[in-house]
C-alpha positions in Angstrom: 27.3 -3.5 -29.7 26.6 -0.4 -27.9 23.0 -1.9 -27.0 24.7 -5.7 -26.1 27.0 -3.8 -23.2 23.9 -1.5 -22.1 21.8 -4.6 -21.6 24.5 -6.6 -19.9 25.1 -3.3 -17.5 21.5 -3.3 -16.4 21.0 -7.1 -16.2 24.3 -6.8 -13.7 23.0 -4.2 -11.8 19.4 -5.9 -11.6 21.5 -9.0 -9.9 23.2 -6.5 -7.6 20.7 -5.1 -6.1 18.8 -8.2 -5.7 21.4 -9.3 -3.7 22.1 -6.6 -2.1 18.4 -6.7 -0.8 18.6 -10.4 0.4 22.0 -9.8 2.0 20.5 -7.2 4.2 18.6 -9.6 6.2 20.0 -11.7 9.1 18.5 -15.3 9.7 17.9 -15.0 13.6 19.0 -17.5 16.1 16.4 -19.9 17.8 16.8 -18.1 20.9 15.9 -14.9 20.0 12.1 -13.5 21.0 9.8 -12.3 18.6 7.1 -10.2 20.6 4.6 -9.7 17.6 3.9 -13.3 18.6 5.7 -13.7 22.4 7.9 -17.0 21.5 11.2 -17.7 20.6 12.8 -18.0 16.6 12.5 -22.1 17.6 9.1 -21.7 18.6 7.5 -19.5 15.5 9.5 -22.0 13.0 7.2 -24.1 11.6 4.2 -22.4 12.8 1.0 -22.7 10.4 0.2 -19.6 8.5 -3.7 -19.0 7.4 -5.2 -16.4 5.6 -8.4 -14.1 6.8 -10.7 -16.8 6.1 -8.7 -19.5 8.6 -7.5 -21.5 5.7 -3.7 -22.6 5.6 -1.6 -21.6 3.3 1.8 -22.2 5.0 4.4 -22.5 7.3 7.0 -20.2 8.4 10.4 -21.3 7.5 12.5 -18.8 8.6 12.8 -15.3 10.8 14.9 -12.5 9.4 16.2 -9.0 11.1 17.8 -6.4 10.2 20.2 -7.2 12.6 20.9 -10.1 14.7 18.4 -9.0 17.3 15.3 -7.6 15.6 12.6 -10.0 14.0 11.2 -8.0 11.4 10.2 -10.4 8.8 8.7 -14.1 8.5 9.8 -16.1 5.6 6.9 -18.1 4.3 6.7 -21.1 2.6 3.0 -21.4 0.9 1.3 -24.2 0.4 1.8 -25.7 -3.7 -1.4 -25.6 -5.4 -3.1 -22.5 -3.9 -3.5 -19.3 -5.9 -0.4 -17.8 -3.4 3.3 -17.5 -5.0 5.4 -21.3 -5.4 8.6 -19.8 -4.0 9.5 -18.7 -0.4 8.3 -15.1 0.3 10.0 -12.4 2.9 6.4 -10.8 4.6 6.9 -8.2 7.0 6.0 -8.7 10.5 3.5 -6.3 10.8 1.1 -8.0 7.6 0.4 -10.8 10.3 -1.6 -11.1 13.5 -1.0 -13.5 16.4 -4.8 -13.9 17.8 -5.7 -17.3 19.8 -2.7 -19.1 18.8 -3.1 -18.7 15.2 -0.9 -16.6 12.4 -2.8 -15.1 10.0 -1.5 -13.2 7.0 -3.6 -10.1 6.4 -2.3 -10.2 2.8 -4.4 -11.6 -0.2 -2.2 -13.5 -2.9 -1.7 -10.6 -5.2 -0.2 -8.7 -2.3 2.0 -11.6 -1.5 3.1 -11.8 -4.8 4.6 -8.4 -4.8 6.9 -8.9 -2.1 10.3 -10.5 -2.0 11.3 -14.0 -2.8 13.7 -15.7 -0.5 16.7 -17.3 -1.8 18.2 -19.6 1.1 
């Protein structure tokens, strides 16, 4: 019994704080800039995201702050049948680089599957 309520206790806490995480990011408006990339929330939605080699492996779906002013994370959407994660992914700005109109993760797929999944 003891072992049935200590289980349940840590399987409500591991909910918790997975929430807790998601609900500390802000979906930003389309209005807001992003300078990592110098456009607008509208403008980087949808954007193609490759990897080092140049090959795409997904879009951006969403951009997330901290607050309601301050982009500091891309949510990704990869493409299905590549060796990246199936679900939508939080990245950190700073693991991409804006270079002649292209966004390229400097993450491999191991290191993308270590980050956060997105729940929308």
């Amino acid at each position: 019994m003891l072992k049935l309520k200590h289980s349940a206790f840590l399987a409500a806490a591991l909910a918790s704080s997975t929430a807790f995480a998601q609900g500390a990011w802000t979906k930003l408006e389309d209005n807001v800039q992003v300078p990592a990339i110098g456009a607008t929330v509208d403008q980087v939605e949808d954007l193609d995201v490759h990897n080092a080699s140049g090959t795409k492996i997904g879009e951006v779906d969403d951009v997330l702050g901290t607050d309601a002013s301050t982009p500091s994370a891309l949510v990704v959407e990869f493409e299905q049948g590549g060796a990246y994660p199936k679900e939508e992914i939080v990245v950190p700005l700073d693991q991409f680089t804006w270079e002649n109109n292209r966004l390229t993760l400097n993450v491999d797929a191991e290191g993308v599957s270590a980050m956060e999944i997105w729940n929308d």
